[in-house]
C-alpha positions as CSV (number, residue, x, y, z in Angstrom):
1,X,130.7,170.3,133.6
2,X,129.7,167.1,132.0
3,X,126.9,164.8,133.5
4,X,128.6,161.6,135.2
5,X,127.2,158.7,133.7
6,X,126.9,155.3,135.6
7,X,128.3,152.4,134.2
8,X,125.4,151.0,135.1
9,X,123.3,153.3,133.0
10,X,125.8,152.7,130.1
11,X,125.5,149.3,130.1
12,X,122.1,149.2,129.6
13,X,122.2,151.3,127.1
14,X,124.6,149.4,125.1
15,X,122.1,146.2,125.8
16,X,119.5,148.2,124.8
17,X,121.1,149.2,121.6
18,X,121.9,145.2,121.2
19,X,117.8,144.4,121.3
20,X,116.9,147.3,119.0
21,X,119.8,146.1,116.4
22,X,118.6,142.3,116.3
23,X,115.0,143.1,116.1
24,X,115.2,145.4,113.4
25,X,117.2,143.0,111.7
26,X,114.8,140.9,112.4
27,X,111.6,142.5,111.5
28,X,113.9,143.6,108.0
29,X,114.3,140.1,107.3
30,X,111.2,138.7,107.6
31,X,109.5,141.8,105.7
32,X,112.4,140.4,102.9
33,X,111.2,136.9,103.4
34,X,107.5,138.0,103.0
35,X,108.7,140.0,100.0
36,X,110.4,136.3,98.4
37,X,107.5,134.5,99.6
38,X,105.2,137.0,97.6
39,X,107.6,137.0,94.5
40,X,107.8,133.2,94.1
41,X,105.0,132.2,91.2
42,X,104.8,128.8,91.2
43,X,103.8,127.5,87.8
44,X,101.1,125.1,88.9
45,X,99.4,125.0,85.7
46,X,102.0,124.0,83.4
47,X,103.2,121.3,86.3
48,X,99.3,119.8,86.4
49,X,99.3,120.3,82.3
50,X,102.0,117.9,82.0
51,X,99.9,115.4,84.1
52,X,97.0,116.2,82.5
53,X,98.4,115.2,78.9
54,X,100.0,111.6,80.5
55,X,96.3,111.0,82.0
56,X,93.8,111.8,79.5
57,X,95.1,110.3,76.6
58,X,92.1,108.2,76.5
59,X,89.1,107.9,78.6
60,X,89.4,105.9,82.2
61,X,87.1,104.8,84.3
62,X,88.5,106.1,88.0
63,X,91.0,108.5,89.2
64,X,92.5,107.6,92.6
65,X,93.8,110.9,94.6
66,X,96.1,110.1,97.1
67,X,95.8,112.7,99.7
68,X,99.4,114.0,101.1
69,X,101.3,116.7,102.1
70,X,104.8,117.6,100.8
71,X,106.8,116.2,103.8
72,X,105.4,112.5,103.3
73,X,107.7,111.5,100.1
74,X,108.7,107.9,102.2
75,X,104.8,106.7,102.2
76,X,104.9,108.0,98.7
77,X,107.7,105.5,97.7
78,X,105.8,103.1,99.0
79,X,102.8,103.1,97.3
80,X,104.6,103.5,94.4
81,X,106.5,100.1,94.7
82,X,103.8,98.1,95.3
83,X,103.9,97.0,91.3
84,X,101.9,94.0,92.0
85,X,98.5,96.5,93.0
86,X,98.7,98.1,89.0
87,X,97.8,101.4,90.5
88,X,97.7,102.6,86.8
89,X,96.1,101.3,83.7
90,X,94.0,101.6,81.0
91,X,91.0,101.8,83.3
92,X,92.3,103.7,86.3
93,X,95.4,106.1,87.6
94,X,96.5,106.7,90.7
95,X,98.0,110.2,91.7
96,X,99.5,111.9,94.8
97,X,96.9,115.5,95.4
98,X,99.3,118.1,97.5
99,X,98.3,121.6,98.6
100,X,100.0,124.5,96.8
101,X,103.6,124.8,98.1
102,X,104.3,127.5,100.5
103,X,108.2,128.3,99.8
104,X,110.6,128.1,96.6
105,X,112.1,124.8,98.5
106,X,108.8,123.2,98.8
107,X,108.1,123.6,94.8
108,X,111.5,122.8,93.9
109,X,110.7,119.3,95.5
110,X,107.5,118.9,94.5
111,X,108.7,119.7,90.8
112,X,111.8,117.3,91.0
113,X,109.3,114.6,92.5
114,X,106.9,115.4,89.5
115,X,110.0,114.9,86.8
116,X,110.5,111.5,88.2
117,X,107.6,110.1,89.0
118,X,104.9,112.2,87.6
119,X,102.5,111.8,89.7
120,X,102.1,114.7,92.1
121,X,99.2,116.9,91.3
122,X,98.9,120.5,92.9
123,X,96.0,122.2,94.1
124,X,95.5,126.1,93.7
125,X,94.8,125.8,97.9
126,X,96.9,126.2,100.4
127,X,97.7,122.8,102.1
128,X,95.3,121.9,104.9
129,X,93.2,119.1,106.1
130,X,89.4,120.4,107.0
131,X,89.8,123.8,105.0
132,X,88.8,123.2,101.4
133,X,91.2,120.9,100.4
134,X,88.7,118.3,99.5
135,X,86.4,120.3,97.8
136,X,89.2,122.0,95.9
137,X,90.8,118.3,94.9
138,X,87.4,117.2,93.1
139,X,86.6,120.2,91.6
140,X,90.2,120.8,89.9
141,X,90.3,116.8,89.2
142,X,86.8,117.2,86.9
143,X,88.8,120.4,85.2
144,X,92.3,118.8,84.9
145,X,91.3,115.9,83.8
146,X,87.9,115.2,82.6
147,X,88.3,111.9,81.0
148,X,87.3,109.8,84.1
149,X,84.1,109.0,84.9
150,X,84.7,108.4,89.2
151,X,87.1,110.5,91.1
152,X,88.6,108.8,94.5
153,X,89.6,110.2,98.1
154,X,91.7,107.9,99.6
155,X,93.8,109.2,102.7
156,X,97.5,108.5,102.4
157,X,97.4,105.4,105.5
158,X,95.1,103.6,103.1
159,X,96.0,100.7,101.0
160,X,93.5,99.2,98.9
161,X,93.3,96.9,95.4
162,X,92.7,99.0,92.1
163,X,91.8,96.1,90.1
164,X,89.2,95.1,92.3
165,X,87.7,98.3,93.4
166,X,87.7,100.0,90.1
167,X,85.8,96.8,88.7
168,X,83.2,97.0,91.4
169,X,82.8,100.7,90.5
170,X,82.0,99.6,86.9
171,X,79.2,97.3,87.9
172,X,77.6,100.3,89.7
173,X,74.8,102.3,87.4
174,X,76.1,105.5,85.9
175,X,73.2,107.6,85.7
176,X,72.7,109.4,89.0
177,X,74.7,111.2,91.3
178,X,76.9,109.2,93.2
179,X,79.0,108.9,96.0
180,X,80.4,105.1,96.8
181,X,82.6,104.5,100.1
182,X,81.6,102.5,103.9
183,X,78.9,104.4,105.5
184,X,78.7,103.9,109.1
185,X,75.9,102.9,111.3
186,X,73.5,104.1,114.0
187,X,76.1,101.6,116.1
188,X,78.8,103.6,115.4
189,X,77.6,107.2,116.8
190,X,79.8,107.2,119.6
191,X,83.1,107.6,117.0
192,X,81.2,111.0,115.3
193,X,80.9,112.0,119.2
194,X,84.2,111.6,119.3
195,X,85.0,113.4,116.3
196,X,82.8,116.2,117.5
197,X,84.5,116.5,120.5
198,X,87.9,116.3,118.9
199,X,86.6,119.4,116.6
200,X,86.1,121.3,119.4
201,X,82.2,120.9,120.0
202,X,81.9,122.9,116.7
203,X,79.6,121.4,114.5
204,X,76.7,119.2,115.1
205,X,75.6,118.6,111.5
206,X,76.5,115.2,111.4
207,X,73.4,114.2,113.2
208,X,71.7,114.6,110.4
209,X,73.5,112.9,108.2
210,X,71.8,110.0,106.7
211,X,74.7,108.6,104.8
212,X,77.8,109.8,106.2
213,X,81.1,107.9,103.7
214,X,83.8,107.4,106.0
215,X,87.1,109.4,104.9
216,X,89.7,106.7,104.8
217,X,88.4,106.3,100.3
218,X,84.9,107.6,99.1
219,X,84.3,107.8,95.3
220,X,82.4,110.5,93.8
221,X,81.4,110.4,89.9
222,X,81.2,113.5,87.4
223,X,77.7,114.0,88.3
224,X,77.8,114.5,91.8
225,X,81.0,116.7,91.5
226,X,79.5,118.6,89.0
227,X,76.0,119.5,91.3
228,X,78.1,120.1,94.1
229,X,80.0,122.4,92.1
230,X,76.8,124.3,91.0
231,X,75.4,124.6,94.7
232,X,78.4,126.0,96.5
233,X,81.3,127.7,94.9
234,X,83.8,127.7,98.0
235,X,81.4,128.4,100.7
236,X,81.3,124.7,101.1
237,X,83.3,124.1,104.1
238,X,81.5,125.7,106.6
239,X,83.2,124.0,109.7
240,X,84.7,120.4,111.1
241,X,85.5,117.2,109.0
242,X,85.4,117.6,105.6
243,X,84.4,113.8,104.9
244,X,80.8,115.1,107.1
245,X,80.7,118.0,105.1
246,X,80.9,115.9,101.8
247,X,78.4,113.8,102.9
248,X,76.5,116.9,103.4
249,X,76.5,118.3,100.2
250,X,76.3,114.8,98.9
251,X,72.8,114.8,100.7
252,X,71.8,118.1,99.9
253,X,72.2,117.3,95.8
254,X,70.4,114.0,96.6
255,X,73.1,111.5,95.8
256,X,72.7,107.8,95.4
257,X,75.0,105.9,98.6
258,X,76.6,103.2,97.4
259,X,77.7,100.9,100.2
260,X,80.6,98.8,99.8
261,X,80.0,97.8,103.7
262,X,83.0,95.4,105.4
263,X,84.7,95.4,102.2
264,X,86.5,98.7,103.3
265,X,88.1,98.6,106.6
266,X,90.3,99.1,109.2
267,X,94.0,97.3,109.8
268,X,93.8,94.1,112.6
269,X,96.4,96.0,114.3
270,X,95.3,99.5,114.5
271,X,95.0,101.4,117.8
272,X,92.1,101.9,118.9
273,X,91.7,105.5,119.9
274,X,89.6,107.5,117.7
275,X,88.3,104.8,115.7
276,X,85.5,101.7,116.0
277,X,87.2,98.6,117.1
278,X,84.5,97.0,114.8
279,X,85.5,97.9,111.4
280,X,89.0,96.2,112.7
281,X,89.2,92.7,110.0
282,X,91.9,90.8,108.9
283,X,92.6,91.3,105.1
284,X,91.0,88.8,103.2
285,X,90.2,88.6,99.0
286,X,87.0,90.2,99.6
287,X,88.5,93.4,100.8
288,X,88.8,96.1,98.5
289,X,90.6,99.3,101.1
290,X,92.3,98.7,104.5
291,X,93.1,102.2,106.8
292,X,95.1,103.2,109.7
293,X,98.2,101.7,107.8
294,X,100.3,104.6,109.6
295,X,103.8,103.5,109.2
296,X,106.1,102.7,106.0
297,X,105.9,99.1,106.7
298,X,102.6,98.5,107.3
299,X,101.3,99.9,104.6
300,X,103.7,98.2,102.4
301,X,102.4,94.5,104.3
302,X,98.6,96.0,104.1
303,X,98.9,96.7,99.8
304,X,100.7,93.2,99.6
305,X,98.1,91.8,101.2
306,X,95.6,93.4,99.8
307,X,96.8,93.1,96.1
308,X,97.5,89.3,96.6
């Protein structure tokens, strides 16, 4: 005689059945996804070539590397209308450093973006802020494109005056390892506490820093990237910001600080969480970078400015 079963019981069953379905579906498709993600081969190095060939077809005195990410194409634009600040020239060029791409959709942008603007310049890293991305960007700039003589970080909410700041970098003594930017103060310890805490109470290295080059655009030349190349192959970022661990390793080879002081700045109008209300100045003719320009428009106002 056969077993009664519950409706109940069947029910759940038939639910249970349900789950298993979708989550194997699941698990199948992500396993195919994986299996895509693995398959894609991104040709980085004929996309940098191309640059490489527009860029070093005669010597230059700076490179300017843009740091952003490939979901930040509008603050792109921007900078790249701002015709008045000659971001390129026979002295200096200005490209846009991204991360590898993580998906087919992400190169396919960065690609198209390349073949219109050429510009974009792809690291072999995965994109990240305090994770080697630095590091990775002046190393691969010196092997890319080794007919510049100073190689720029400037964060992408930074708007600053090529003309001006790549002739004050050719007034400056080639012949020593340098590293040229705004180093802060014994006054302005509390913002690194900050920072500290914001890390996560990881790293207390920056204590010691003597000359520690605010992120917002430091300037490195081949010299310095060179010696820090030959001290730490990829070991370098050991923990927290990567602008104190440049400083770090800038310190450790013994680089000359070049201090361009109040020259580089914050924007009048900036919040003021996270940041020292006293680098906060109006933009004036003697100003060669202006940061926390964190929308379209006031970055746009800030290179106008700035470039006047």
């Amino acid at each position: 005689m056969e077993k009664y079963i519950s409706l109940d019981t069947r029910l759940y069953v038939l639910v249970m059945s349900v789950v298993g379905c979708i989550v194997t579906v699941s698990i199948i498709a992500e396993n195919n996804m994986q299996l895509q993600r693995d398959l894609i081969t991104y040709p980085v190095d004929e996309h940098n070539k191309m640059l490489t060939t527009r860029l070093c077809a005669r010597h230059g005195d700076v490179l300017y590397g843009i740091f952003s990410t490939v979901d930040k194409m509008q603050m792109r634009n921007i900078v790249r209308q701002q015709v008045q600040c000659n971001l390129n020239s026979i002295q200096h060029h200005t490209i846009f450093v991204i991360g590898k791409p993580r998906t087919q959709k992400e190169y396919d942008t960065m690609h198209e973006e390349q073949r219109l603007h050429g510009d974009i310049f792809i690291l072999s890293c995965e994109e990240n802020m305090n994770e080697g991305k630095t590091y990775t960007y002046f190393k691969e700039a010196l092997q890319m494109f080794p007919c510049f003589d100073f190689y720029a970080k400037v964060d992408d909410d930074t708007a600053f005056a090529p003309d001006k700041l790549s002739a004050k970098i050719r007034s400056v003594p080639n012949d020593t390892p340098l590293i040229i930017g705004r180093t802060l103060s014994s006054d302005d310890l509390w913002l690194l506490s900050l920072k500290w805490i914001y890390y996560g109470f990881r790293d207390l290295s920056w204590t010691m820093r003597k000359n520690y080059t605010a992120g917002l655009l430091y300037v490195l030349n081949t010299q310095a990237i060179r010696q820090w190349i030959q001290l730490n192959p990829l070991s370098t970022q050991l923990y927290g910001d990567e602008d104190v661990r440049t400083s770090y390793y800038m310190d450790l080879i013994g680089a000359k600080v070049i201090n361009l002081d109040i020259a580089i700045h914050d924007y009048i109008g900036a919040n003021i969480y996270n940041q020292l209300t006293t680098w906060k100045a109006e933009i004036t003719n003697t100003s060669l970078a202006v940061h926390k320009c964190k929308t379209p428009q006031l970055l746009s106002n800030a290179f106008a400015s700035i470039c006047a």
